[in-house]
HTML snippet that shows the backbone in 3Dmol.js (N, CA, C, O; Angstrom):
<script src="https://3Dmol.org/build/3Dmol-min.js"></script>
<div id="view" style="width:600px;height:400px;position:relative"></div>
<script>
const pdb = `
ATOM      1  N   UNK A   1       8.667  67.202  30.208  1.00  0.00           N
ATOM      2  CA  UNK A   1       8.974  65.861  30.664  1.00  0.00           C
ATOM      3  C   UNK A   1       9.278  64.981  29.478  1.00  0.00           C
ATOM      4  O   UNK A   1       8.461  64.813  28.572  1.00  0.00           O
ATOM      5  N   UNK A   2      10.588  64.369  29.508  1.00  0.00           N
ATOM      6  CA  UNK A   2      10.713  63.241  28.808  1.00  0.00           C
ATOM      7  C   UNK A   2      10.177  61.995  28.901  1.00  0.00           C
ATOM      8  O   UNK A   2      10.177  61.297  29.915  1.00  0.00           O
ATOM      9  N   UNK A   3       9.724  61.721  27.851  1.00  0.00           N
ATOM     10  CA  UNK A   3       8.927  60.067  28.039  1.00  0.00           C
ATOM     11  C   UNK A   3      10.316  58.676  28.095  1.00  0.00           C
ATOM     12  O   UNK A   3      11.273  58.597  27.323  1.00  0.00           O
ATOM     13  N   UNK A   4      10.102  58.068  28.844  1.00  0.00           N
ATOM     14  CA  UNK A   4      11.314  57.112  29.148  1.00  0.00           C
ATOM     15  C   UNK A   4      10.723  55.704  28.339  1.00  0.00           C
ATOM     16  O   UNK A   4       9.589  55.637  27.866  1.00  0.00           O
ATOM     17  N   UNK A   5      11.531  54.826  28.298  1.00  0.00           N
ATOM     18  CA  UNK A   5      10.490  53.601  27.541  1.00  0.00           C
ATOM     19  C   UNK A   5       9.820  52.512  28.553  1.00  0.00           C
ATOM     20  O   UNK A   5       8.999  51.609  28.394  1.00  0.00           O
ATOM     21  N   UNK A   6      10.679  53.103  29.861  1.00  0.00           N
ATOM     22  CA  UNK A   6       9.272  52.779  30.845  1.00  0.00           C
ATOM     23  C   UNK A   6       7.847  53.048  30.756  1.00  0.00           C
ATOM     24  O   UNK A   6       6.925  52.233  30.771  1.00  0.00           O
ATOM     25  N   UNK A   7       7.787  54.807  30.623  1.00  0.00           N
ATOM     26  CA  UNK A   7       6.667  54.881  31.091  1.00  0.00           C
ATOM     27  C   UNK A   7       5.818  54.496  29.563  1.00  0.00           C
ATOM     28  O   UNK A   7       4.696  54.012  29.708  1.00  0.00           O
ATOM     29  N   UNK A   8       6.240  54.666  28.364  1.00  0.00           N
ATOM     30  CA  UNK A   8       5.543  54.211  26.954  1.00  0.00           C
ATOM     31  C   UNK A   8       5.097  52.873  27.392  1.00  0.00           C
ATOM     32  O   UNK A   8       3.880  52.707  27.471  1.00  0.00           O
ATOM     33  N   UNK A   9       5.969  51.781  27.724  1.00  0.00           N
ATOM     34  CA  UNK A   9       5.783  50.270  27.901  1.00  0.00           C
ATOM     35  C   UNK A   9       4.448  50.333  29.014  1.00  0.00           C
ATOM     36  O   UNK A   9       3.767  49.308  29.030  1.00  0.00           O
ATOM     37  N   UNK A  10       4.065  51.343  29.851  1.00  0.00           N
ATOM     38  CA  UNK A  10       3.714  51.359  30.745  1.00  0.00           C
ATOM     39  C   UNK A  10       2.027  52.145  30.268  1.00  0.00           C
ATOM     40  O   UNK A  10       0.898  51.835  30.648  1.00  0.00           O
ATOM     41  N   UNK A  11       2.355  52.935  29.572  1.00  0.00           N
ATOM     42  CA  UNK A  11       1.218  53.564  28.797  1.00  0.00           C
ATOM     43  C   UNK A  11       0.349  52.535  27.753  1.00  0.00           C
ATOM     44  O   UNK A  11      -0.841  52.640  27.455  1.00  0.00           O
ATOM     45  N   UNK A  12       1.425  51.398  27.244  1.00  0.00           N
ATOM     46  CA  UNK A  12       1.193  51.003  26.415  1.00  0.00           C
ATOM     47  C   UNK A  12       0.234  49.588  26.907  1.00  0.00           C
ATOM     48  O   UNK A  12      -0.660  48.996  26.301  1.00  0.00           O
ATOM     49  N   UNK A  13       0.910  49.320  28.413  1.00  0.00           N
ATOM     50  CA  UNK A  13       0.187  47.908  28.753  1.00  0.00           C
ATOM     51  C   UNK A  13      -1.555  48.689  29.180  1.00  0.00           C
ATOM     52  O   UNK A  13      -2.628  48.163  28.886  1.00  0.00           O
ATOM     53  N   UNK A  14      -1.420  49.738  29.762  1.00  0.00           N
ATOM     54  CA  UNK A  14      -2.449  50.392  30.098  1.00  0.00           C
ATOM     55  C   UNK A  14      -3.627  50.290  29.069  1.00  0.00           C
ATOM     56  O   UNK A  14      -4.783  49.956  29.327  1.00  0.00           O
ATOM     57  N   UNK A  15      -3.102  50.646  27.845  1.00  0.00           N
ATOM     58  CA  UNK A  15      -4.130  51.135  26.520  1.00  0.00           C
ATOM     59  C   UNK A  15      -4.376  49.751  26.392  1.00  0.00           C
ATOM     60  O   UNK A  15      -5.596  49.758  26.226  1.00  0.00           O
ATOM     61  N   UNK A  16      -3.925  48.224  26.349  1.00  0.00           N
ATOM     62  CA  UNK A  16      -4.101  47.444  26.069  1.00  0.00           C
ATOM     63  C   UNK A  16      -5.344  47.030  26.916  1.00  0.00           C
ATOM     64  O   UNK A  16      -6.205  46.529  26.192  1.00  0.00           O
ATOM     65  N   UNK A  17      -5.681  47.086  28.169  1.00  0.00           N
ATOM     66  CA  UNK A  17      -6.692  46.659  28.517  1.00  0.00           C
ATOM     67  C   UNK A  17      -8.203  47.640  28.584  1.00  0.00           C
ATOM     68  O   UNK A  17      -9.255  47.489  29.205  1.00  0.00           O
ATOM     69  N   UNK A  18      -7.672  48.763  27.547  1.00  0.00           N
ATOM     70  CA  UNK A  18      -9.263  49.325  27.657  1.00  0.00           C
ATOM     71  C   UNK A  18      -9.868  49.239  25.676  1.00  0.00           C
ATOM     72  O   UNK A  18      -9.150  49.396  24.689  1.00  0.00           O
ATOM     73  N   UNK A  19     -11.241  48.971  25.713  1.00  0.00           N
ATOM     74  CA  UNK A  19     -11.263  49.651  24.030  1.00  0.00           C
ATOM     75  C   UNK A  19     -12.041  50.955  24.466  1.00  0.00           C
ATOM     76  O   UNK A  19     -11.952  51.603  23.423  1.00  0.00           O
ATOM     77  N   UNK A  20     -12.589  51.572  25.148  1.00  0.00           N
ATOM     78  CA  UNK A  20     -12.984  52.542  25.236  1.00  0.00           C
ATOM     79  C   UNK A  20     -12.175  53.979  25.272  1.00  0.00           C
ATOM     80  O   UNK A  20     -11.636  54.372  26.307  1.00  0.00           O
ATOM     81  N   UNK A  21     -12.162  54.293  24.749  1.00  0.00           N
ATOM     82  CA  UNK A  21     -11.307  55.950  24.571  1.00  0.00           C
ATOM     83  C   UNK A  21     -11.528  56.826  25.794  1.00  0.00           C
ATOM     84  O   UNK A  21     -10.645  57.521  26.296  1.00  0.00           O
ATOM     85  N   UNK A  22     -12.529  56.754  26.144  1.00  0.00           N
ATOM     86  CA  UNK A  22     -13.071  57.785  27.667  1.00  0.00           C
ATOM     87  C   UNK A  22     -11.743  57.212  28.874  1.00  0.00           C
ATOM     88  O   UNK A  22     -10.728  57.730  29.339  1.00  0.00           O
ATOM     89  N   UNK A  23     -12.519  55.727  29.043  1.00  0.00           N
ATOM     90  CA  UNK A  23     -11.718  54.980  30.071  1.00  0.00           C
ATOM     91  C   UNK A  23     -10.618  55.366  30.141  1.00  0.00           C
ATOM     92  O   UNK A  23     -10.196  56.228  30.913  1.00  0.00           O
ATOM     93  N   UNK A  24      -9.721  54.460  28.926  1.00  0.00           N
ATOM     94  CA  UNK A  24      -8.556  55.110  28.779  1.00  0.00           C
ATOM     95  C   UNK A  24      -7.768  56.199  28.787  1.00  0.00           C
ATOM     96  O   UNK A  24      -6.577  56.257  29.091  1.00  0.00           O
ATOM     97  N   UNK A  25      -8.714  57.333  28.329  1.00  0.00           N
ATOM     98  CA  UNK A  25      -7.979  58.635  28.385  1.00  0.00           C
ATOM     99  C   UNK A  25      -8.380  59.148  29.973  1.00  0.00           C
ATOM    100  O   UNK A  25      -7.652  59.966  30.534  1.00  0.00           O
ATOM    101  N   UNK A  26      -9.393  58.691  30.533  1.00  0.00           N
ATOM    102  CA  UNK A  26      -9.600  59.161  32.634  1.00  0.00           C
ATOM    103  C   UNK A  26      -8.246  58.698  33.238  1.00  0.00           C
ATOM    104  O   UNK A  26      -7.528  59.424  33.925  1.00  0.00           O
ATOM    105  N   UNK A  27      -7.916  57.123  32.833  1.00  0.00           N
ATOM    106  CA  UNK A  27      -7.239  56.587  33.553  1.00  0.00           C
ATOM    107  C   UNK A  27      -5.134  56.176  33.301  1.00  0.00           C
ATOM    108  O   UNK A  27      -4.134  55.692  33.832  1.00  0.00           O
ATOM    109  N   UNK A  28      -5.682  56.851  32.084  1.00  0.00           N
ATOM    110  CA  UNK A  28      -4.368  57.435  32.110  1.00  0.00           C
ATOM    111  C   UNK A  28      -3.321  59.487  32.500  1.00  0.00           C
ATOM    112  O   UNK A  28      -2.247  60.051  32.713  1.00  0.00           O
ATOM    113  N   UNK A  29      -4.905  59.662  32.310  1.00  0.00           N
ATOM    114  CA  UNK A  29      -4.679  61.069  32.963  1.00  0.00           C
ATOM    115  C   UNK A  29      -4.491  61.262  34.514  1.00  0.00           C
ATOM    116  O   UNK A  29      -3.744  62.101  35.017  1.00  0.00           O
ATOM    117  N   UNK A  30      -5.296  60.340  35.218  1.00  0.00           N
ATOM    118  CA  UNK A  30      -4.805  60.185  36.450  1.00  0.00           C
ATOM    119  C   UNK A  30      -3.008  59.341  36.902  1.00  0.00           C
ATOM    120  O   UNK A  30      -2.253  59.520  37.857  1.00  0.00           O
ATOM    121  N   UNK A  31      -2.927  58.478  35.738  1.00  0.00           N
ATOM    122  CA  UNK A  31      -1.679  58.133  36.179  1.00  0.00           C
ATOM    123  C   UNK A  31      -0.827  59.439  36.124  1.00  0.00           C
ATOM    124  O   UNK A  31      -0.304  59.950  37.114  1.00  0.00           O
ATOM    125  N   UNK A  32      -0.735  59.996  34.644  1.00  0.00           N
ATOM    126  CA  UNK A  32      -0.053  60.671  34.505  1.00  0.00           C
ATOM    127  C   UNK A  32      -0.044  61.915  34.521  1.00  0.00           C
ATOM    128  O   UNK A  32       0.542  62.424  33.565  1.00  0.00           O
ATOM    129  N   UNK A  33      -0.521  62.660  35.326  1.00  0.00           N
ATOM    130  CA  UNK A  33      -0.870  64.063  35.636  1.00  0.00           C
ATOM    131  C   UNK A  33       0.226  64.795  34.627  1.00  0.00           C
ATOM    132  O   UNK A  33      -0.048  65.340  33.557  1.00  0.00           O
ATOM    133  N   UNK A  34       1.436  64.679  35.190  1.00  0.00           N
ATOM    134  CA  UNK A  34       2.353  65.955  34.781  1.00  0.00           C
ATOM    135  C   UNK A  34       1.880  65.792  33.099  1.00  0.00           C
ATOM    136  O   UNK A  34       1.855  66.919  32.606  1.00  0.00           O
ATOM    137  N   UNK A  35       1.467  64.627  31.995  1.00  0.00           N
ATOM    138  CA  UNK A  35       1.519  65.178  30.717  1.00  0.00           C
ATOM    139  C   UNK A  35       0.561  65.982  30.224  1.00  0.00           C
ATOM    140  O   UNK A  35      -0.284  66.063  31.115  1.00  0.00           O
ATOM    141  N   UNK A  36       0.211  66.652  29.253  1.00  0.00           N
ATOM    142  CA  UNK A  36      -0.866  67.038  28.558  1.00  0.00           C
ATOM    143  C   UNK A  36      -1.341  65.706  27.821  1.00  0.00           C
ATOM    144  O   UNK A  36      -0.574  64.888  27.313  1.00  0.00           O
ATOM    145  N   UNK A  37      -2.890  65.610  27.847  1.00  0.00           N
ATOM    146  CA  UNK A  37      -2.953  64.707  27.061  1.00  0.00           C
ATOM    147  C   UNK A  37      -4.553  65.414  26.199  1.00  0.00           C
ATOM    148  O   UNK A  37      -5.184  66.358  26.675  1.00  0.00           O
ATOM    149  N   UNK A  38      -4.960  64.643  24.816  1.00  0.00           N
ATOM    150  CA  UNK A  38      -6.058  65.085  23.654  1.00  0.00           C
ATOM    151  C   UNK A  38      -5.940  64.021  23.378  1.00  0.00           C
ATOM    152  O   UNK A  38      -4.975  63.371  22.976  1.00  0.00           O
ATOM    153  N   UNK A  39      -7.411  63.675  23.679  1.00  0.00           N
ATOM    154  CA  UNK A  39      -8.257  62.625  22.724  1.00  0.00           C
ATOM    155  C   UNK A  39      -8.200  62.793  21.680  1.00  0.00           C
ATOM    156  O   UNK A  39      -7.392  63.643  21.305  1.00  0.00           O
ATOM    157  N   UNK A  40      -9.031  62.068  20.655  1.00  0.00           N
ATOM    158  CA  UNK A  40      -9.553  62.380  19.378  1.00  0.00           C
ATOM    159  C   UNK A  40      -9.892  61.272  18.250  1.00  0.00           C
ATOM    160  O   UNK A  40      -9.347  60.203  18.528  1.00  0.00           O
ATOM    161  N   UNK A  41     -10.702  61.231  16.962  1.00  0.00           N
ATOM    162  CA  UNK A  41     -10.602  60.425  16.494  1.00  0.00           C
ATOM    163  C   UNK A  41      -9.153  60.030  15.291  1.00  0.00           C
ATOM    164  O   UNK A  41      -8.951  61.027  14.599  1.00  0.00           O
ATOM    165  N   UNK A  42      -8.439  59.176  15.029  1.00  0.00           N
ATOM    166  CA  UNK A  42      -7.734  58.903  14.476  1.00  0.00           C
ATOM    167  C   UNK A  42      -8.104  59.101  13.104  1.00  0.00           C
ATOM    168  O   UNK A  42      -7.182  58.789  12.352  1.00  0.00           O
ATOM    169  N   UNK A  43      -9.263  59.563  12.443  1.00  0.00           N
ATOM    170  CA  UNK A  43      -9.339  60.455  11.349  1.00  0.00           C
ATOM    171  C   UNK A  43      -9.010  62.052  11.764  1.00  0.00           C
ATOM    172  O   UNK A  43      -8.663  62.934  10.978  1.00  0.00           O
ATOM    173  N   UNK A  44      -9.110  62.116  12.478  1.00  0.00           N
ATOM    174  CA  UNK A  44      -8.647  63.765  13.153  1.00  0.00           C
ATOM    175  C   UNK A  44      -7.042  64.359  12.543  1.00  0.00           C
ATOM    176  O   UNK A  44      -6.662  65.524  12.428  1.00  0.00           O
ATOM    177  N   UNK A  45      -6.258  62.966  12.195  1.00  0.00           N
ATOM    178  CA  UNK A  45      -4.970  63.121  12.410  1.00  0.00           C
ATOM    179  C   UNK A  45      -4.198  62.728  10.942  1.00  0.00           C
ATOM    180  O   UNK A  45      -4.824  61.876  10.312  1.00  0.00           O
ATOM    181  N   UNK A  46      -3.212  63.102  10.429  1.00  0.00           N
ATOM    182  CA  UNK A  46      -2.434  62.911   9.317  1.00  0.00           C
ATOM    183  C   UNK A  46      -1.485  62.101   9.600  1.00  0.00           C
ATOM    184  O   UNK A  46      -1.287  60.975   9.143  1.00  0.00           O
ATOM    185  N   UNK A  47      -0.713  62.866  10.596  1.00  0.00           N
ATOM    186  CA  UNK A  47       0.457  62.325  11.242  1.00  0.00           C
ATOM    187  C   UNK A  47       0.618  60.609  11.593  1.00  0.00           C
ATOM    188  O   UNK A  47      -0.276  60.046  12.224  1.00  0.00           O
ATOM    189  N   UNK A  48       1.416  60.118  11.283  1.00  0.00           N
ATOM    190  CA  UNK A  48       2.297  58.298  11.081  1.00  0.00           C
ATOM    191  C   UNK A  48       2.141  58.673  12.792  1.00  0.00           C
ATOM    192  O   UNK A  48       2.288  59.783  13.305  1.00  0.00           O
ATOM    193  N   UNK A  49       1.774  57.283  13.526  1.00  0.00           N
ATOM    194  CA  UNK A  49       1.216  57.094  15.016  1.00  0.00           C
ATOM    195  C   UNK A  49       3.115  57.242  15.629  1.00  0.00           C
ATOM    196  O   UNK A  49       4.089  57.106  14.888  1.00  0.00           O
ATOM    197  N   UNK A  50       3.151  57.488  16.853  1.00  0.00           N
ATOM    198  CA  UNK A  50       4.023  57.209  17.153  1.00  0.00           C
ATOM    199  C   UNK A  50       4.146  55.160  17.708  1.00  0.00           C
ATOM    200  O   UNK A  50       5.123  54.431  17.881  1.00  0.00           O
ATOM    201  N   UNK A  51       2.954  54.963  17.794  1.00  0.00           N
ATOM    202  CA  UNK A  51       2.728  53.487  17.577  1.00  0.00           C
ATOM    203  C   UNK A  51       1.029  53.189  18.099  1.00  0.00           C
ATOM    204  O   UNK A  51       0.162  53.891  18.620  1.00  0.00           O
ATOM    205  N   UNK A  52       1.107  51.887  17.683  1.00  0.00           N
ATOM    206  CA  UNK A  52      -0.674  51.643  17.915  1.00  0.00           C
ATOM    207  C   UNK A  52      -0.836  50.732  19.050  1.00  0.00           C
ATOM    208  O   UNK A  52       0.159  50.140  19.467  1.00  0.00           O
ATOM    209  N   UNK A  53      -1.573  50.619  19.401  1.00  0.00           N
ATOM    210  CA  UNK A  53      -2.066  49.514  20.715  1.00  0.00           C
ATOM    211  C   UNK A  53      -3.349  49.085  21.129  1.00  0.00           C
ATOM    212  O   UNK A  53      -3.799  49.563  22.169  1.00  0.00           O
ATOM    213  N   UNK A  54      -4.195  48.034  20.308  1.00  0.00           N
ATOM    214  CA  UNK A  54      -5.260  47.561  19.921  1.00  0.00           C
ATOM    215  C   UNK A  54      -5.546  48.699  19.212  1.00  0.00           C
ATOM    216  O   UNK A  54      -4.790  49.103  18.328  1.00  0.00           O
ATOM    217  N   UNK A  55      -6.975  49.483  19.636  1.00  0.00           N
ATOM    218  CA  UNK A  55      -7.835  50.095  18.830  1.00  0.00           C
ATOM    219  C   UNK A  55      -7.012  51.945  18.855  1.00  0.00           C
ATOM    220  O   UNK A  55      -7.494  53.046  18.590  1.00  0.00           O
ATOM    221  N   UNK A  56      -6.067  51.648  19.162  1.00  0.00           N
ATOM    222  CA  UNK A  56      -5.548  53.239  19.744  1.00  0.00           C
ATOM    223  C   UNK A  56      -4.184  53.460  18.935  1.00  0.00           C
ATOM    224  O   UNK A  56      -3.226  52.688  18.883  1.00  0.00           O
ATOM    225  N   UNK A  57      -4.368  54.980  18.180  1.00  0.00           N
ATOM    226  CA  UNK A  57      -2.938  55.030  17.666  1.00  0.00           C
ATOM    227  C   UNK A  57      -2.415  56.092  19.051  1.00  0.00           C
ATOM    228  O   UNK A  57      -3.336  56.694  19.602  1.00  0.00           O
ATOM    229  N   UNK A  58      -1.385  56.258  19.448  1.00  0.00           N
ATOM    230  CA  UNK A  58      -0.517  57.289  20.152  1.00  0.00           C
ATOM    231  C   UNK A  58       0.663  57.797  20.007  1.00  0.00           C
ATOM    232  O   UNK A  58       1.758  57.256  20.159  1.00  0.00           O
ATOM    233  N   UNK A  59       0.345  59.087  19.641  1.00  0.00           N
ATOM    234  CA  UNK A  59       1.018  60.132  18.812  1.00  0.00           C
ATOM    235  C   UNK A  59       1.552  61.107  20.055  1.00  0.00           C
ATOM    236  O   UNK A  59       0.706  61.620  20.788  1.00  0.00           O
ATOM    237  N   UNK A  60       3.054  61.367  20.293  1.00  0.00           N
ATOM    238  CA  UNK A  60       3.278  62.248  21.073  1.00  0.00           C
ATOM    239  C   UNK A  60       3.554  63.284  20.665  1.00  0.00           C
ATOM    240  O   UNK A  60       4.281  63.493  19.694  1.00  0.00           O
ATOM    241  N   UNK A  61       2.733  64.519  21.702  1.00  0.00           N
ATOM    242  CA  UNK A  61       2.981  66.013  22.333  1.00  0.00           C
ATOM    243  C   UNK A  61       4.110  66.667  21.948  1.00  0.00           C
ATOM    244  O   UNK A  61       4.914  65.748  22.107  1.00  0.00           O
ATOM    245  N   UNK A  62       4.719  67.532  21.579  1.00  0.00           N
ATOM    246  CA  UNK A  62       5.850  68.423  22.059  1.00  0.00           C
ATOM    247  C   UNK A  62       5.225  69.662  21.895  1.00  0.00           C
ATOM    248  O   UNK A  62       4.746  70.106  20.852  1.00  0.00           O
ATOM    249  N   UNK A  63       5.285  70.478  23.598  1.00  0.00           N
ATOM    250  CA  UNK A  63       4.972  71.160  23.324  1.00  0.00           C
ATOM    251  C   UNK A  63       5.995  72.605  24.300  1.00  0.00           C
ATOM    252  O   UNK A  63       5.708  73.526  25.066  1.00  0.00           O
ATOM    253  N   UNK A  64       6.947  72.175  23.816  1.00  0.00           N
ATOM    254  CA  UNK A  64       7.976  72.879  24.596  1.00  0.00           C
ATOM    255  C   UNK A  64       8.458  74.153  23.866  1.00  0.00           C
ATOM    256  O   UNK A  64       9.344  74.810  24.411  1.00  0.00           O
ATOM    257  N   UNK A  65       7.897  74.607  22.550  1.00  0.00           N
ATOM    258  CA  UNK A  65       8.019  75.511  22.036  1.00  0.00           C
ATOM    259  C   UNK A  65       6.984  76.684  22.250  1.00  0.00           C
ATOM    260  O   UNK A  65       6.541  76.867  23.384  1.00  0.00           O
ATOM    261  N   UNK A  66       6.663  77.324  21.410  1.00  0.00           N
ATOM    262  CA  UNK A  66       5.586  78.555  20.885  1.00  0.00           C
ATOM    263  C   UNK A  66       4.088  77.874  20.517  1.00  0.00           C
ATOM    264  O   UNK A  66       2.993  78.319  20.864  1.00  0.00           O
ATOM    265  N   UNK A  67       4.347  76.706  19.741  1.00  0.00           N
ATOM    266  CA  UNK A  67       3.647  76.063  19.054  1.00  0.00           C
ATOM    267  C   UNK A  67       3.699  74.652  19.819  1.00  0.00           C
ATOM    268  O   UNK A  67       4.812  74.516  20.326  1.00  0.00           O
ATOM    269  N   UNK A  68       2.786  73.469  20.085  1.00  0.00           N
ATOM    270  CA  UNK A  68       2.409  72.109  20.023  1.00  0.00           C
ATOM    271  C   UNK A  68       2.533  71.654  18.623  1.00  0.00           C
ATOM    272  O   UNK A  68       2.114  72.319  17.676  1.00  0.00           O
ATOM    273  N   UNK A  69       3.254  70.234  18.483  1.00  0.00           N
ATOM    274  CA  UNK A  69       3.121  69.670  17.224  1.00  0.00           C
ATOM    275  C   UNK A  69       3.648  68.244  17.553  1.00  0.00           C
ATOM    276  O   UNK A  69       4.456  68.138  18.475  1.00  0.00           O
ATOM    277  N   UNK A  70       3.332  67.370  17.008  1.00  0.00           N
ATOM    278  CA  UNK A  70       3.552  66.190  17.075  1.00  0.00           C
ATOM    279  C   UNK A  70       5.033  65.581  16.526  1.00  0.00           C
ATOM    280  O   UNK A  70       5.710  65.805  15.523  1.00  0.00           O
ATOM    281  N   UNK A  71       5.197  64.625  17.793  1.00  0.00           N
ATOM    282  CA  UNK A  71       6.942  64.641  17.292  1.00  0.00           C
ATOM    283  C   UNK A  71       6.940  62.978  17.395  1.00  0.00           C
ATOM    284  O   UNK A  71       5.922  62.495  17.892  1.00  0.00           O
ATOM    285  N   UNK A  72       7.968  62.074  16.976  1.00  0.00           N
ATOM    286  CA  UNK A  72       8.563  60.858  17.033  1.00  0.00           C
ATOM    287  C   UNK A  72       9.689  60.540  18.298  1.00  0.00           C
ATOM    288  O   UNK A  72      10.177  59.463  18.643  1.00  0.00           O
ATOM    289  N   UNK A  73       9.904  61.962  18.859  1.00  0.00           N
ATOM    290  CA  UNK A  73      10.941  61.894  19.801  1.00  0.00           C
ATOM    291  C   UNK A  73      10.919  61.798  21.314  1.00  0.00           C
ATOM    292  O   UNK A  73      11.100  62.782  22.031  1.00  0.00           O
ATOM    293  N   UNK A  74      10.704  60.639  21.750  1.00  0.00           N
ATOM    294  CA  UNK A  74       9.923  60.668  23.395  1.00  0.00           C
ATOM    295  C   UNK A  74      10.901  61.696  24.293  1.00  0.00           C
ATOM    296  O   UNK A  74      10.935  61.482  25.505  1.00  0.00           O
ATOM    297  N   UNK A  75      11.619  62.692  23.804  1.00  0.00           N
ATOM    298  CA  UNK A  75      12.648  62.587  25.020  1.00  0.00           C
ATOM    299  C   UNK A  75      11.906  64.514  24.532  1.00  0.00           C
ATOM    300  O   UNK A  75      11.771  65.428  25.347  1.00  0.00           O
ATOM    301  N   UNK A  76      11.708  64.553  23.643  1.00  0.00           N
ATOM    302  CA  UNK A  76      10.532  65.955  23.541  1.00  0.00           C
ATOM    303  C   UNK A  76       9.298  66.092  23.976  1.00  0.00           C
ATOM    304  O   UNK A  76       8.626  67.121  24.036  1.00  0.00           O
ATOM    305  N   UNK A  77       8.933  64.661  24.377  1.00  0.00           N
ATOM    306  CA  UNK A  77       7.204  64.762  24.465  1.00  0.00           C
ATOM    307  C   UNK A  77       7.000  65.222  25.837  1.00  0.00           C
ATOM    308  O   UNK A  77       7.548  64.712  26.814  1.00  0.00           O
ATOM    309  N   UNK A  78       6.136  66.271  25.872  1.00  0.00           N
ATOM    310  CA  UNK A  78       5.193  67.073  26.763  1.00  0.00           C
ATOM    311  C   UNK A  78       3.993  66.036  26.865  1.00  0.00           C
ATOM    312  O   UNK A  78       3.653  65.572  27.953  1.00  0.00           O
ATOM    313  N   UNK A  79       3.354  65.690  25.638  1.00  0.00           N
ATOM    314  CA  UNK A  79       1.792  64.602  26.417  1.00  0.00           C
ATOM    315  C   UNK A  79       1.868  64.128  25.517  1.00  0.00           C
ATOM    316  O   UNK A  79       2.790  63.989  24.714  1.00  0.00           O
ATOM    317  N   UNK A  80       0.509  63.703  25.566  1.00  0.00           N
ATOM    318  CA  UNK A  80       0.242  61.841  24.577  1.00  0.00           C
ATOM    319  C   UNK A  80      -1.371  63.071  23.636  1.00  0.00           C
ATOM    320  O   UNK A  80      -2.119  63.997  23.949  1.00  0.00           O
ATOM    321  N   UNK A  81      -1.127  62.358  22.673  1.00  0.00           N
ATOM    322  CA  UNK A  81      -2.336  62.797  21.720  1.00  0.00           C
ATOM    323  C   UNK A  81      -2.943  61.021  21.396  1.00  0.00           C
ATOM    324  O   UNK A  81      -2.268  60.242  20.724  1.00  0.00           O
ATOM    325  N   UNK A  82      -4.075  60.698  21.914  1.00  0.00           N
ATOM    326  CA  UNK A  82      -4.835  59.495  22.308  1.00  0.00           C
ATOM    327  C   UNK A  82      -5.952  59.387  21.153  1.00  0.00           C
ATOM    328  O   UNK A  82      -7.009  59.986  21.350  1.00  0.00           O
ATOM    329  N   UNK A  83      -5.802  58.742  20.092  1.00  0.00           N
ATOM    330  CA  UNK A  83      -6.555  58.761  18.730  1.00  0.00           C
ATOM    331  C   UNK A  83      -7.120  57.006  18.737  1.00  0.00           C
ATOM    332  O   UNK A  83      -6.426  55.990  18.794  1.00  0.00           O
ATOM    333  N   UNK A  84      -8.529  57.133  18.661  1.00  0.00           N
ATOM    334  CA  UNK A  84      -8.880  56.005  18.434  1.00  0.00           C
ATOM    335  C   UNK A  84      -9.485  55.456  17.334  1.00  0.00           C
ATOM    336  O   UNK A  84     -10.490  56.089  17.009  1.00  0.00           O
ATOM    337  N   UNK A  85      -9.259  54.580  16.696  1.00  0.00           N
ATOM    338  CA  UNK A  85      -9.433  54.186  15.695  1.00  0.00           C
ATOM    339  C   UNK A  85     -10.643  54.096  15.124  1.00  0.00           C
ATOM    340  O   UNK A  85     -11.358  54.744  15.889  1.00  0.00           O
ATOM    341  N   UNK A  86     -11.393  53.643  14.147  1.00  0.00           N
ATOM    342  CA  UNK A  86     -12.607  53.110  13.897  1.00  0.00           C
ATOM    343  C   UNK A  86     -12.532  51.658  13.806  1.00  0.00           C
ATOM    344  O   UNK A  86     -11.481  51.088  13.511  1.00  0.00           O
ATOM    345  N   UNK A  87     -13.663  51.021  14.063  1.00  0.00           N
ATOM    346  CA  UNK A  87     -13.422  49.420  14.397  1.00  0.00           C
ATOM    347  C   UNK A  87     -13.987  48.969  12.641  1.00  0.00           C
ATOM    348  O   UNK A  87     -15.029  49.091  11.998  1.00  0.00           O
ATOM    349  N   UNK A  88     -12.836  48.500  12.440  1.00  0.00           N
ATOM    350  CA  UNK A  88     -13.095  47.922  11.311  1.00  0.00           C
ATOM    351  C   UNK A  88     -13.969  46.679  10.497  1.00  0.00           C
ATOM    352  O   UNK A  88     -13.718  45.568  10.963  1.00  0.00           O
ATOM    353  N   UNK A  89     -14.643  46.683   9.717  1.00  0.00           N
ATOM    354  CA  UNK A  89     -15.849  45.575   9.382  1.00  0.00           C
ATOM    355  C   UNK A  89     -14.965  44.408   8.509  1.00  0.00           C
ATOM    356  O   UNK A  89     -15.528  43.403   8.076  1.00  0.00           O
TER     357      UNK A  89
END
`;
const viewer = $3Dmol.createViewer("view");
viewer.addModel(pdb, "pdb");
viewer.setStyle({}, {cartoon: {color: "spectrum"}});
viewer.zoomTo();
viewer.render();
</script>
């Protein structure tokens, strides 16, 4: 499945009203069944976000090969990789 900039804009207003990572990742898995989606902490990850949204970087899926790896290209993305930040002092 290609990600459209609907459904990002749409992912994106979503992430905006949770800071909790659980929440967010239940209630976007129910929206979006067909993607794969992985939590995790945003030290977990190397990879430049595909963009951030409050406390959340989101990094998309491709996993249309042999291998899963993180891509910049919504029109490759299979799911959302859901990285939350540490709250900064």
């Amino acid at each position: 499945m290609a990600l459209g900039a609907d459904e990002i804009a749409d992912i994106a207003q979503e992430l905006g009203s949770f800071d909790d990572v659980s929440q967010a990742y239940a209630a976007l898995r129910q929206r979006y069944p067909n993607l794969s989606w992985i939590r995790c902490d945003s030290s977990d990850l190397t990879e430049i976000p595909f963009c951030s949204i409050g406390p959340f970087d989101l990094h998309l899926l491709d996993g249309a090969d042999h291998c899963a790896r993180i891509t910049h290209d919504p029109m490759r993305a299979t799911g959302i990789v859901l990285a939350r930040r540490a709250a900064e002092l």
